[in-house]
C-alpha positions as CSV (number, residue, x, y, z in Angstrom):
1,X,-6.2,7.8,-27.8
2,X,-9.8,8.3,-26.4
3,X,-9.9,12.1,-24.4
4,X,-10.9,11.8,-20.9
5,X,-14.6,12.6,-20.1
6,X,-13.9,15.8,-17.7
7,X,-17.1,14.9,-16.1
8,X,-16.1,11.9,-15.2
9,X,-12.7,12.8,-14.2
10,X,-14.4,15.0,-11.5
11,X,-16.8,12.7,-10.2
12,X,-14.0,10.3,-9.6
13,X,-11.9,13.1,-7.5
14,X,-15.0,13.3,-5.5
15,X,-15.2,9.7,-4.8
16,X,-11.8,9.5,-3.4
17,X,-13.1,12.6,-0.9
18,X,-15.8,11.0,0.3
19,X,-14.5,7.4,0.8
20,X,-11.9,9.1,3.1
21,X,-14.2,11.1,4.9
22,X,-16.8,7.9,5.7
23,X,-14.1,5.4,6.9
24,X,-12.3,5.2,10.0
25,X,-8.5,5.7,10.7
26,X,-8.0,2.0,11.5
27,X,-9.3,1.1,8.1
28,X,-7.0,3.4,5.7
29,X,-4.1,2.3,7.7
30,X,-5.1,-1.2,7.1
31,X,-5.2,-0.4,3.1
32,X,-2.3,1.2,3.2
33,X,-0.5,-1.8,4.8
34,X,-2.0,-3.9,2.2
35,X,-1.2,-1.6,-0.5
36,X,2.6,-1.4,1.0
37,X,3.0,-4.8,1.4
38,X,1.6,-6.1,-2.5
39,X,4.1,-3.4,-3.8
40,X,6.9,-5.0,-1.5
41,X,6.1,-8.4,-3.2
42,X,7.4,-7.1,-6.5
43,X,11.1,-7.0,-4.9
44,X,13.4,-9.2,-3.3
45,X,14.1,-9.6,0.4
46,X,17.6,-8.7,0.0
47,X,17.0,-5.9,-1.7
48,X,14.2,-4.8,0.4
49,X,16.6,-5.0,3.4
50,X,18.9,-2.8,2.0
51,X,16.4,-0.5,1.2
52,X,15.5,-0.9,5.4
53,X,19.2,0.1,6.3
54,X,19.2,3.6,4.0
55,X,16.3,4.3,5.6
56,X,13.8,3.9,1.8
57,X,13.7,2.9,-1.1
58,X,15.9,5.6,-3.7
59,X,14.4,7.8,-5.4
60,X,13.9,7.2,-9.2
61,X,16.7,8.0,-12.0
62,X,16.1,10.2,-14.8
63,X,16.8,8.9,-18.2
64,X,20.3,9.0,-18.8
65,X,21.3,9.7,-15.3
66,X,24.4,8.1,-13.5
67,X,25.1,6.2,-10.1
């Protein structure tokens, strides 16, 4: 696997900065409602709704982990 140019790699931290600094609080709430919702497609409604009553989505398990 290819090693990561750590120019580029810092450029690209920069980029993120900036975006966020030039837009407007309207517009990352919008993406983030746009990222929310495409992730929300990915599951079903039921299981989205039960999600809604514990109040989010659980947390991850670890490999080999238990109910």
């Amino acid at each position: 696997m290819p090693r990561k140019n750590p120019h580029a790699a810092a450029l690209g931290r920069l980029g993120g900065k900036a975006r966020a600094q030039k837009t407007t609080r309207e517009q990352r709430k919008a993406w983030a409602r746009l990222g929310g919702l495409a992730r929300a497609r990915k599951h079903s409604k039921e299981e989205l709704s039960r999600w809604a009553k514990l109040g989010g989505r659980p947390a991850k398990r670890q490999k080999g982990e238990k109910r």
